[in-house]
C-alpha positions as CSV (number, residue, x, y, z in Angstrom):
1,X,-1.1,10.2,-251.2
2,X,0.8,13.3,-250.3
3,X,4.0,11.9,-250.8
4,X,4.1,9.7,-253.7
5,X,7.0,10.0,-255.9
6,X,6.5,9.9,-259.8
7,X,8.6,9.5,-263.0
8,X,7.3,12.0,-264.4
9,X,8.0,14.7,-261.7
10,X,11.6,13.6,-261.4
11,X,12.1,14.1,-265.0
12,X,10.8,17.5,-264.9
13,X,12.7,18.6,-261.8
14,X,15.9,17.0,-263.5
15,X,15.6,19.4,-266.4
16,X,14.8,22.3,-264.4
17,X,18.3,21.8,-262.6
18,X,20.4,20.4,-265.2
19,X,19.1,23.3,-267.4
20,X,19.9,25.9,-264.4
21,X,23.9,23.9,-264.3
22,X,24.5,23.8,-268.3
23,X,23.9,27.6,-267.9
24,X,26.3,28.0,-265.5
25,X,29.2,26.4,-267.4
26,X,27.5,28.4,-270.5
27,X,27.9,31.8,-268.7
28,X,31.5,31.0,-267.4
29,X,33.8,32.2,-269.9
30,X,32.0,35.4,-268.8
31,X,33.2,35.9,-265.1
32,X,37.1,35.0,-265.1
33,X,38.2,38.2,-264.1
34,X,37.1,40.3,-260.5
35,X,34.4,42.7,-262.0
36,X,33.1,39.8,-263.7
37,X,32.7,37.4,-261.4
38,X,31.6,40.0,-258.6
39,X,29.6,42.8,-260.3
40,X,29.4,40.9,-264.1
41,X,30.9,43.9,-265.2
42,X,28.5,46.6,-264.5
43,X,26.7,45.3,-267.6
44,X,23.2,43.9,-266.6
45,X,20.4,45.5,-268.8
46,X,18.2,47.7,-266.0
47,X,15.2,45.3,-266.6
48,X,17.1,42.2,-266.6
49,X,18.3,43.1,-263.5
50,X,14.7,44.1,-262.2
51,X,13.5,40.7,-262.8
52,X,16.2,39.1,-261.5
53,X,16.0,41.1,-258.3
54,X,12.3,39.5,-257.9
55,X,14.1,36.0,-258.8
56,X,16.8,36.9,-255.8
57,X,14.1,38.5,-253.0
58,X,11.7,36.0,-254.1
59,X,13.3,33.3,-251.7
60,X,11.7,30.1,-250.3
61,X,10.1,31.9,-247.7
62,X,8.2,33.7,-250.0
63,X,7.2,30.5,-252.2
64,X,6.8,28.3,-249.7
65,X,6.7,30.0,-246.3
66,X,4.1,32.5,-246.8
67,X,1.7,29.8,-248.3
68,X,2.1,27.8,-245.6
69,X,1.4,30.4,-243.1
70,X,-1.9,31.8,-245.2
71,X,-2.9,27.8,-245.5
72,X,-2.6,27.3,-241.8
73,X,-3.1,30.3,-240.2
74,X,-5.0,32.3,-242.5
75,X,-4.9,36.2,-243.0
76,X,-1.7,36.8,-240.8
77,X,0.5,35.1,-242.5
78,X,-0.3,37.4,-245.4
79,X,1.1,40.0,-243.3
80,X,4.5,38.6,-244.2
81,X,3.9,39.7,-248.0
82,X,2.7,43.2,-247.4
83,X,5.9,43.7,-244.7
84,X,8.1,41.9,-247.5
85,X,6.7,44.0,-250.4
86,X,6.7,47.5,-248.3
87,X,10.6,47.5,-247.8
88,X,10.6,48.3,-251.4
89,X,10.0,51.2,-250.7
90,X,13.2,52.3,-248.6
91,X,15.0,50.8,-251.5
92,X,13.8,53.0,-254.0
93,X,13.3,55.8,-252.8
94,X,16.1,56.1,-250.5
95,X,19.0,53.4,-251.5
96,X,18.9,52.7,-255.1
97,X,20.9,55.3,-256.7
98,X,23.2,56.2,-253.9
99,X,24.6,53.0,-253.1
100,X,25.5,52.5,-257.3
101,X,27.5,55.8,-256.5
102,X,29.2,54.7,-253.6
103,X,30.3,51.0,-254.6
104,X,31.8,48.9,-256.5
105,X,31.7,45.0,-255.6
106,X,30.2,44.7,-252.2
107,X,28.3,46.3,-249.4
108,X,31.4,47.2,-247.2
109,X,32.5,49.1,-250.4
110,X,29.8,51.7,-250.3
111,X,30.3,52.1,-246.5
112,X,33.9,52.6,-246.5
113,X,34.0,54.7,-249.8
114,X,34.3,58.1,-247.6
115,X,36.7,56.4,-245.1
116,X,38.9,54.0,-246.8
117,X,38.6,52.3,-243.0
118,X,40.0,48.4,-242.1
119,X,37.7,49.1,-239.2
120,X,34.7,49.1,-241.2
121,X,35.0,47.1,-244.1
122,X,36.2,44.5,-240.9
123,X,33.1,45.6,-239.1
124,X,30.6,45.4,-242.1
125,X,32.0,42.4,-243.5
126,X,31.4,40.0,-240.7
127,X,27.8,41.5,-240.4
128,X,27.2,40.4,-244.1
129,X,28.5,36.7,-243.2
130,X,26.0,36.8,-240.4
131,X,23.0,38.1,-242.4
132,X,23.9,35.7,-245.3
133,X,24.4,32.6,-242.9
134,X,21.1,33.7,-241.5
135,X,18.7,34.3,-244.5
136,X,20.3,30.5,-245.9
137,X,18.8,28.7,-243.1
138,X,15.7,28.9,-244.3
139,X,17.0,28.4,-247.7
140,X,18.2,25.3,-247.2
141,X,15.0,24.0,-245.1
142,X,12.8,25.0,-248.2
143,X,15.4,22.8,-250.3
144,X,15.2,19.9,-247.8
145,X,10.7,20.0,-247.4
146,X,10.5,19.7,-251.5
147,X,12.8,17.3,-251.9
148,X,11.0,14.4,-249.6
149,X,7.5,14.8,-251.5
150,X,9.3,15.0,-255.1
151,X,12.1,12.7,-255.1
152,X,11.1,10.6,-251.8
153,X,14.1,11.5,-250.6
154,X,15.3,12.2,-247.0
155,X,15.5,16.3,-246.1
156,X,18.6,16.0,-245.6
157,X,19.3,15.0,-249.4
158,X,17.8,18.1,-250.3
159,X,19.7,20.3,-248.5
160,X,22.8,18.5,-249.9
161,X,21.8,18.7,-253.0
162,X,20.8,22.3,-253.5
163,X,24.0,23.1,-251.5
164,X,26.2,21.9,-254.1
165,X,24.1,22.9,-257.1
166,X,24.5,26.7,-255.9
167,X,27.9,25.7,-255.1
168,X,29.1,24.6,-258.9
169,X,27.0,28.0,-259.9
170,X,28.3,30.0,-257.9
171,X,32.0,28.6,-258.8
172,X,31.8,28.5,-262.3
173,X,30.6,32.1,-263.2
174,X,29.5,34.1,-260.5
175,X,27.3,37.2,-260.7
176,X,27.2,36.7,-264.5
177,X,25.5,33.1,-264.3
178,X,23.8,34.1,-260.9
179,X,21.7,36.5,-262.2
180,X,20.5,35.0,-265.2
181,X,19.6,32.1,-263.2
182,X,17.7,34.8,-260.9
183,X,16.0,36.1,-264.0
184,X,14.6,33.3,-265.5
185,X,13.5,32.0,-262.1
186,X,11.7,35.2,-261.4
187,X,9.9,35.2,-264.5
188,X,8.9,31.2,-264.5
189,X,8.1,32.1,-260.8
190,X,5.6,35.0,-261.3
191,X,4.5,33.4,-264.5
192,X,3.1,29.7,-263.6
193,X,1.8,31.2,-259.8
194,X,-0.2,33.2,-261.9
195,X,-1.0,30.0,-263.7
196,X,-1.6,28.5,-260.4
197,X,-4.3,31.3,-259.0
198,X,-5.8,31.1,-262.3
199,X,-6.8,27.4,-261.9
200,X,-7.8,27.8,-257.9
201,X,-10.2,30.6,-259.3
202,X,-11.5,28.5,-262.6
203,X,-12.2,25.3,-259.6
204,X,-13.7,28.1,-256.9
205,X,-14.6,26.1,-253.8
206,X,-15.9,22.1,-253.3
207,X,-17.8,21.0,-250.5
208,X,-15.7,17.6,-248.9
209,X,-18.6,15.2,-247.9
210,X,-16.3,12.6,-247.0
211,X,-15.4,11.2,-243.2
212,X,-12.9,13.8,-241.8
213,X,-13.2,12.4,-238.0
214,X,-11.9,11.0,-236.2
215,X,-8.7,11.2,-236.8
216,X,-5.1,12.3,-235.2
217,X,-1.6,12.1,-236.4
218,X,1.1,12.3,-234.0
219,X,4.6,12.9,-234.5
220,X,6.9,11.5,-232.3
221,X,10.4,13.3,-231.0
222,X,12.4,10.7,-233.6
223,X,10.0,12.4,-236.3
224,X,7.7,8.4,-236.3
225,X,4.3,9.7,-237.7
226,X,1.5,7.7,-236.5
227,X,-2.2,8.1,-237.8
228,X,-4.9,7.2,-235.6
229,X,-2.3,5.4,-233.1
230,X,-0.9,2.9,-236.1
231,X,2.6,3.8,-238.0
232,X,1.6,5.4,-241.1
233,X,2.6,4.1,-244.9
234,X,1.7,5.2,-248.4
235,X,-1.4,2.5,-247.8
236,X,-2.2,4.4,-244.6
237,X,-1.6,8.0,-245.4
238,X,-3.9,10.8,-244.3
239,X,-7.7,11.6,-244.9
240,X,-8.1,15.0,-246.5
241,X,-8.0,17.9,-244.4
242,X,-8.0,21.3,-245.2
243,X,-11.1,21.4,-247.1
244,X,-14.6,23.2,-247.1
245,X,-17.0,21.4,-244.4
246,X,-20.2,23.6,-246.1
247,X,-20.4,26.6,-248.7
248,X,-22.1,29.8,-247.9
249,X,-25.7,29.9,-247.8
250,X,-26.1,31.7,-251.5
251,X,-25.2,28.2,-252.5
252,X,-27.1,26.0,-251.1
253,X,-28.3,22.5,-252.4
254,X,-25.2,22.8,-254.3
255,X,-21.4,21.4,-253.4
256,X,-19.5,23.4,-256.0
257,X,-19.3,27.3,-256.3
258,X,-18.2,27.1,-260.0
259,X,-15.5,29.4,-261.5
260,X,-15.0,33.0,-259.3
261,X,-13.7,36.1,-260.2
262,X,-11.1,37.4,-257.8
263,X,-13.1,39.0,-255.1
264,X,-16.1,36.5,-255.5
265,X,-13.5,33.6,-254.2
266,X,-12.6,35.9,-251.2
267,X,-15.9,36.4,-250.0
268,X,-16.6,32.9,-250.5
269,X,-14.1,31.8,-248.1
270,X,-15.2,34.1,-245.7
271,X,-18.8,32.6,-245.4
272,X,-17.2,29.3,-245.6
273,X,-16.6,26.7,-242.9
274,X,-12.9,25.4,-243.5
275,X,-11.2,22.1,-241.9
276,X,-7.9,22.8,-241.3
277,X,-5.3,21.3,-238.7
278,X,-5.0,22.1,-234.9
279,X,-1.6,21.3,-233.1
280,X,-1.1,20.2,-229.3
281,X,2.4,19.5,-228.0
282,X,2.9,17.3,-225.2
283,X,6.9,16.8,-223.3
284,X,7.4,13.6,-221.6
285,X,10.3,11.8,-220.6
286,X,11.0,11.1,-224.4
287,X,11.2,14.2,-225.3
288,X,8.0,16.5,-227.2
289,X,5.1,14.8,-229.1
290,X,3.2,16.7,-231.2
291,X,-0.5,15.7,-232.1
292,X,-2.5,17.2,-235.0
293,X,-6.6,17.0,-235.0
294,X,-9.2,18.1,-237.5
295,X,-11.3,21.0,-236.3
296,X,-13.5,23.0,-237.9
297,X,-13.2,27.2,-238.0
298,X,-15.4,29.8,-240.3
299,X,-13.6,31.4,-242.7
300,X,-14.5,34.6,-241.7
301,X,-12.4,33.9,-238.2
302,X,-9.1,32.8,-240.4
303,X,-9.6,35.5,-242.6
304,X,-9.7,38.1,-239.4
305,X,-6.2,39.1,-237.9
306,X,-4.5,38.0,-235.0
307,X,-4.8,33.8,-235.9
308,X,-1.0,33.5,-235.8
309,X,0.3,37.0,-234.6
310,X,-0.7,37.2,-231.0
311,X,0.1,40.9,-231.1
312,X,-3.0,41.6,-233.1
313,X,-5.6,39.4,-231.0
314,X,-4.2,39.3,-227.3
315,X,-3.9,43.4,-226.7
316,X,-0.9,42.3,-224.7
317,X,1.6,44.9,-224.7
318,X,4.5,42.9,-225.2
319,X,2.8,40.7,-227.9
320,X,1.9,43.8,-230.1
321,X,5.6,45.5,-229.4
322,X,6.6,41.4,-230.9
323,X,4.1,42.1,-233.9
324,X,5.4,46.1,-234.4
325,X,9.3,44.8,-234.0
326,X,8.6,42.2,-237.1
327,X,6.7,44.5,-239.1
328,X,9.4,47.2,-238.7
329,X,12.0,44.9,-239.5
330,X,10.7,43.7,-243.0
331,X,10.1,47.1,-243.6
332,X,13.8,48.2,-243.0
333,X,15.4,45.0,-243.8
334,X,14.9,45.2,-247.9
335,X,17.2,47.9,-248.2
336,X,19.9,46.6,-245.9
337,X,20.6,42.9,-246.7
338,X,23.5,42.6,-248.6
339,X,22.5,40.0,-251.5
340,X,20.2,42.6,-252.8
341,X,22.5,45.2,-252.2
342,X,25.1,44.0,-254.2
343,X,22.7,43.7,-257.2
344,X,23.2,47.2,-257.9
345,X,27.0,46.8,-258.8
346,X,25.9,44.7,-261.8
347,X,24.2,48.1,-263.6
348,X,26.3,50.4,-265.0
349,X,24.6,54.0,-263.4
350,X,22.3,55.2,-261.3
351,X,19.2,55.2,-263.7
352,X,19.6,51.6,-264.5
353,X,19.6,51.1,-260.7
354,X,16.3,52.8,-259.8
355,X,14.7,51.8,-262.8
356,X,15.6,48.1,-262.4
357,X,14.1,48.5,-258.8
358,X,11.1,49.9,-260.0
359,X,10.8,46.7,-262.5
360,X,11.8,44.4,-259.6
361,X,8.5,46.4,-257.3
362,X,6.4,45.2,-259.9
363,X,7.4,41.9,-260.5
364,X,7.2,41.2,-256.2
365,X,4.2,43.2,-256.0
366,X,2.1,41.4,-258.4
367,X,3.7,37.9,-256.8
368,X,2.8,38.7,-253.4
369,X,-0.7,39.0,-254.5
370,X,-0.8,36.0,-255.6
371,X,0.4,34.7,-252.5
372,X,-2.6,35.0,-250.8
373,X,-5.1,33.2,-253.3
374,X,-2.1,30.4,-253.4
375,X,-2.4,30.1,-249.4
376,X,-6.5,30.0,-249.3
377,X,-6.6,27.5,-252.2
378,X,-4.1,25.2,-250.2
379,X,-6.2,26.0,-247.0
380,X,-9.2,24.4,-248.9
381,X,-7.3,22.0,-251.2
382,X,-7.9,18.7,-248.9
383,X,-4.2,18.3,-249.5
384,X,-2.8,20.1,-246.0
385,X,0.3,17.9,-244.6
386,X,0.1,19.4,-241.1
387,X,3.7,18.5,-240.5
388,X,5.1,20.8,-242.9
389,X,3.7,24.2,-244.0
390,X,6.2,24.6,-245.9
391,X,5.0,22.4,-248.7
392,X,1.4,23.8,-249.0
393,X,1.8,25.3,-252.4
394,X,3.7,22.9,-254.7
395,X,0.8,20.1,-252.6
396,X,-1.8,22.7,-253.9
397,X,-0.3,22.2,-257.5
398,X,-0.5,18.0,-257.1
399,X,-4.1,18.1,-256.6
400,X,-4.1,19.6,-260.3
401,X,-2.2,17.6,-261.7
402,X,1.4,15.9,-261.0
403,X,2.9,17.9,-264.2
404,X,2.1,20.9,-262.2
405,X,2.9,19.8,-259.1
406,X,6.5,19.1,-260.5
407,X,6.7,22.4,-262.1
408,X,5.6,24.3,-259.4
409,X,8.1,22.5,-257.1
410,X,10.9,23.0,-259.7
411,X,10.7,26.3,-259.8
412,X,10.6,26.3,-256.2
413,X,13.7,24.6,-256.1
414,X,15.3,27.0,-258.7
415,X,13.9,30.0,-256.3
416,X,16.3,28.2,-253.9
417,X,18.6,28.0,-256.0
418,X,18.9,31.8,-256.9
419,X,18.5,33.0,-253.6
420,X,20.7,30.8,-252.0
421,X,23.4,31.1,-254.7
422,X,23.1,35.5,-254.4
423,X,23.4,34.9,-250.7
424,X,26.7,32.8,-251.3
425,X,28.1,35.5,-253.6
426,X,27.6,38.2,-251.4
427,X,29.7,36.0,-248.3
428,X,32.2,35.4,-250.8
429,X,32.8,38.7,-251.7
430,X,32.8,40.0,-248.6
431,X,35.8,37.4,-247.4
432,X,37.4,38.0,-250.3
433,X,37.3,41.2,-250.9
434,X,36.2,42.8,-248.3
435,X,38.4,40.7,-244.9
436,X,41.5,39.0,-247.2
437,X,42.0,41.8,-249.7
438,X,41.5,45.2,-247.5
439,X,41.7,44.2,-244.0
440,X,44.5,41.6,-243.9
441,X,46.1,43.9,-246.5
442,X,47.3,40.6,-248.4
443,X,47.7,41.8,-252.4
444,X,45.8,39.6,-254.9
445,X,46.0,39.5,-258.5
446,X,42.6,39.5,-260.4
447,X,42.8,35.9,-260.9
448,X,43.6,35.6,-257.1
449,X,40.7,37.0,-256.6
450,X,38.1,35.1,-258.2
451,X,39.8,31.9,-257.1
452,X,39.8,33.5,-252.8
453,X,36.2,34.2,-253.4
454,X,35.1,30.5,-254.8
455,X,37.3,29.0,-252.1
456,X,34.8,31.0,-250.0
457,X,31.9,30.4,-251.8
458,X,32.6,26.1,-251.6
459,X,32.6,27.2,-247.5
460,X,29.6,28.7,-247.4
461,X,27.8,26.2,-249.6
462,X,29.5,23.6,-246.5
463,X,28.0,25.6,-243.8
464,X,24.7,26.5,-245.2
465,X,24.2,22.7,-245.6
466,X,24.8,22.0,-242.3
467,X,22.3,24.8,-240.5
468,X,19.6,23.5,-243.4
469,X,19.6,19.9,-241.7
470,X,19.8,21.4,-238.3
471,X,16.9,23.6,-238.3
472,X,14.8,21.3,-240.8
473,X,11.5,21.7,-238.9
474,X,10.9,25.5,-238.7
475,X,8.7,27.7,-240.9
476,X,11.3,29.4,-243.4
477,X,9.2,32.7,-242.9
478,X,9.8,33.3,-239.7
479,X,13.5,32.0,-240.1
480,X,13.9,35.1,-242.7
481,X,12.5,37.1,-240.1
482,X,15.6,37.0,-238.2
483,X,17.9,37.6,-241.0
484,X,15.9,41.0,-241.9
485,X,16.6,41.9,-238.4
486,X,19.8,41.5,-238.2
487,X,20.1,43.2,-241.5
488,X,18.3,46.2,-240.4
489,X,19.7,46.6,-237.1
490,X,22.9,46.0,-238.3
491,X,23.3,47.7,-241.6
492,X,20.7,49.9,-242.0
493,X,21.2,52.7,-239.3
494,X,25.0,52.9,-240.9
495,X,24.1,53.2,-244.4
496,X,21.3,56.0,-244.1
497,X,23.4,58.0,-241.8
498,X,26.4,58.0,-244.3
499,X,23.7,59.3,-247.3
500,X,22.4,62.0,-245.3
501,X,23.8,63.0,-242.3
502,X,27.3,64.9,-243.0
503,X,28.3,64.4,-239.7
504,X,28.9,61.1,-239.8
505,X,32.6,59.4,-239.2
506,X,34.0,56.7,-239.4
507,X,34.1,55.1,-235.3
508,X,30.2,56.3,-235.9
509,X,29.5,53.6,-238.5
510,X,31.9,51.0,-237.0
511,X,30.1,51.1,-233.9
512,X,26.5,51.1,-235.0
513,X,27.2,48.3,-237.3
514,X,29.1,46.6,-234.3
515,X,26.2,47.4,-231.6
516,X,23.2,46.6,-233.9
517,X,24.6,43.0,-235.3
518,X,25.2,41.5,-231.8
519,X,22.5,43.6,-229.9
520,X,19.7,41.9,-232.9
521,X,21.5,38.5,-233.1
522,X,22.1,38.6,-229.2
523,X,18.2,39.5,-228.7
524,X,17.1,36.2,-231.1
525,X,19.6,33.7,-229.3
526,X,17.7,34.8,-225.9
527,X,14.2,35.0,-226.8
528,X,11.2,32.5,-226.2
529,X,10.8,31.8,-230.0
530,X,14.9,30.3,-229.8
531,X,14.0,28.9,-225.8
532,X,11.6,27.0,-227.3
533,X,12.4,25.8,-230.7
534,X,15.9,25.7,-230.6
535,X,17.1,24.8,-227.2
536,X,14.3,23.1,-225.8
537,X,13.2,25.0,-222.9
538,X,10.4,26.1,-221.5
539,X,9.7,30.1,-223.3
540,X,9.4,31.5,-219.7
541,X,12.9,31.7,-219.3
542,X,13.7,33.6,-221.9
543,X,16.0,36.8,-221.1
544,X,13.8,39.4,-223.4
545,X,10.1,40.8,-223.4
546,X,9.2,40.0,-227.0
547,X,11.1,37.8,-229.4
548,X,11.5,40.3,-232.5
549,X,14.6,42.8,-232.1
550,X,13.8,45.0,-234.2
551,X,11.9,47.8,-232.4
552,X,15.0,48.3,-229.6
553,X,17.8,47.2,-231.8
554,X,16.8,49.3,-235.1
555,X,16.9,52.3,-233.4
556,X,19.6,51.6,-230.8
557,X,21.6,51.1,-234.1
558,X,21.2,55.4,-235.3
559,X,21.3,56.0,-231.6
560,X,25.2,54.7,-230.8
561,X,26.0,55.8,-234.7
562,X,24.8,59.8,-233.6
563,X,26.5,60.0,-229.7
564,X,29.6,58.0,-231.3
565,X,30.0,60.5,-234.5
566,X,29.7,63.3,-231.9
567,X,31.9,62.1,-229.9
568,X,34.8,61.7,-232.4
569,X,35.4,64.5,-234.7
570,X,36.0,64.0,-238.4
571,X,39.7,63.6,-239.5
572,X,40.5,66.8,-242.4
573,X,40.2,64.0,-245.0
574,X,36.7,63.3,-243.9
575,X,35.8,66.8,-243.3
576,X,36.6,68.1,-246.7
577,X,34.7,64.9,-248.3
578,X,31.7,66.3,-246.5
């Protein structure tokens, strides 16, 4: 049964979160005061803070998305991980030691450290509330798709209760507690997936001789699941699917490969022929039905690219400029989102900073690697719930074992919960810091301080649990794809310019952060992907060519930053600065 509940997976996923809370409470003594609670004091050891910017990046969309879209789709959703893992790159080589220089508690700091500016730290504040709200959507829906499988509870008592779990972390001790709880979820995170691909390699690939056909599942507008026409129960639940149909030839006469090394299990695949899922969506009077069939597919076909990403198959113009936006904005959006940003306030000098980034490279690098034998061994597990991708890894884990499958999901849950809780602490500070303290001008003690940014953090924990129920049945990697290109368009253009271009001033950033936030988040609201999923409507109507931003917005961002900074010369103060 996919969804069967047992003691022993409650107990271990109660652990894992009362552990991550006594921690908290542990760690709070440590953040009363602003540097504390915002930047933990500039006192992070450089390879804590490495592995606990893989626990923060690490998010559900990389634990659960990107095995979902590998398990379904095949090699495209891999694509995510490479794009995800690239942006390291910018952040290494161009961010990490400049922006320790620059800042102090937040993103706005390092912008504005030339200006001292209301305009921008008004400007880049709001775009860090919009990137944050953005990137804990998908958050949230991870927290809400473990939850029903684990606990048998309802999605939207797994939103609520991630929500306030970061909440009371967040609250208690801030970036102290928040990165320890990001470290040791990046290192139980890297560790058992390793665990994970060592098993899927020690199993290699069965042959499912069992009846896979007929059989449908539809799902019905009010989310009523029916198998084969009936209602379905725990005594009715699906057949597997997502299994091997027949091994390559090399084996034949036989329905097991045995244990394979690395490279044996991906050619395997390949020569494979896989079962997986096939969706139809029908819209009636009663709104949209969608109905989910067996079919069979070789595995060198979901191993080719251009399965999910039409851009890649098609030779459509507009589907490949969709494909380069997305790519370009993973690649850009590392280095501007302001959760990982902020990470670098909590080392105390530029060293630490790159060499914590380095650590952190090697930590994602060596996860994302594993994502893809996690997505193929889901893809043939038998254990595919075609309703939601996002639960194709911890699923994976059950058909192990249900100690696994809890462990797997509790650290998935954790992931959510260090993500989500960096995320909150980078809104925070940037309302209270950033819009109270230096653009309403109102003084604060240190105390007043902490206690404006938990007020904000408690707000953010409300709405981020409230977008996590609303957009409950989208893939959390493509929901992350719109908060990196918002990030990029937004931030990115502004904070490049400031580290290399001298010219620079101060109406320059103000309006490329201005133009690329609502020109990226205006682009989303009006493409077919949001026509579709989010109002409804037919993806004909939709305003815009391609649904990824990224490719106009990106540059239109250092395009309005370079004619604006032209346009308005640099006041003495600036000039001599330069």
């Amino acid at each position: 049964m996919l969804h069967e509940t047992s003691a022993a997976a409650i107990a271990i996923f109660a652990a894992f979160v009362i552990g991550v809370l006594w921690l908290s409470f542990f760690l709070g003594r440590k953040g009363q005061s602003a540097a504390g609670y915002y930047a933990a004091h500039g006192q992070i050891h450089w390879f804590v803070n490495g592995i606990a910017f893989a626990g923060d990046y690490l998010s559900a969309a990389s634990v659960l998305g990107i095995c979902g879209m590998i398990a379904f789709t095949g090699y495209d959703g891999f694509l995510y991980s490479i794009g995800f893992l690239a942006g390291w790159i910018v952040a290494l080589f161009v961010i990490a030691e400049p922006i320790k220089a620059l800042g102090k508690f937040t993103f706005a700091d390092a912008l504005d450290a030339r200006f001292q500016s209301r305009g921008i730290k008004l400007a880049v504040a709001i775009s860090t509330l919009v990137v944050s709200v953005f990137y804990l959507i998908p958050q949230m829906v991870g927290a809400g798709s473990l939850i029903k499988p684990l606990l048998g509870l309802p999605h939207e008592a797994g939103v609520i209760l991630v929500g306030v779990t970061v909440t009371l972390i967040v609250v208690t001790a801030g970036m102290v507690s928040t990165t320890w709880v990001q470290f040791i979820k990046g290192s139980l995170l890297v560790f058992f997936c390793g665990v994970l691909t060592m098993l899927i390699l020690g199993r290699g690939l069965t042959e499912n001789t069992g009846s896979l056909a007929p059989q449908t599942l539809t799902v019905r507008p009010d989310g009523t699941r029916l198998v084969d026409g009936q209602p379905q129960s725990r005594d009715h639940d699906l057949r597997p699917v997502g299994s091997i149909k027949s091994l390559p030839a090399r084996f034949a006469g036989r329905r097991e490969t045995g244990p394979l090394r690395p490279l044996e299990y991906l050619a395997a695949v390949e020569d494979s022929t896989i079962v997986t899922w096939s969706a139809k969506k029908r819209v009636d009077a009663d709104g949209t039905h969608t109905t989910f069939t067996p079919s069979e597919r070789s595995g060198a076909d979901l191993l080719k690219p251009g399965g999910s990403f039409k851009g890649l198959a098609t030779g459509q113009l507009a589907d490949r400029l969709d494909f380069a936006s997305l790519m370009l904005a993973l690649f850009c959006g590392t280095a501007s989102l302001p959760h990982i940003l902020i990470r670098y306030y909590t080392v105390k000098d530029g060293e630490a900073a790159r060499r914590s980034t380095v650590v952190g490279i090697a930590a994602i690098g060596m996860f994302y690697v594993l994502t893809l034998y996690l997505g193929l061994g889901a893809m043939t597990s038998g254990a595919l719930d075609p309703t939601d991708t996002n639960m194709a890894a911890p699923l994976l884990a059950k058909t192990f074992s249900t100690t696994l499958f809890a462990v797997i999901s509790a650290i998935a849950f954790t992931t959510v919960l260090g993500t989500v809780s960096g995320l909150i602490m980078a809104g925070s500070g940037a309302v209270a810091h950033d819009l109270v303290e230096n653009v309403l001008g109102i003084p604060m003690t240190d105390h007043e301080k902490v206690r404006c940014g938990k007020i904000a953090a408690v707000a953010l924990g409300i709405v981020a649990m409230g977008l996590g129920i609303l957009f409950r049945n989208f893939n959390v990697s493509f929901l992350v794809g719109w908060a990196f290109n918002i990030a990029a368009s937004a931030n990115l253009p502004a904070l490049v310019m400031l580290l290399f271009w001298p010219r620079t001033t101060r109406e320059g950033i103000i309006a490329a952060v201005t133009v690329g936030m609502v020109a990226s988040l205006g682009w989303i609201l009006l493409s077919a992907d949001t026509f579709e999923k989010v109002y409804g409507l037919s993806r004909e109507a939709s305003w815009v060519p391609f649904s990824q931003p990224g490719l106009v917005t990106i540059p239109l961002g250092f395009l309005v930053l370079v004619v604006v900074s032209l346009l308005t010369p640099p006041r003495p103060a600036e000039a001599r600065t330069t």
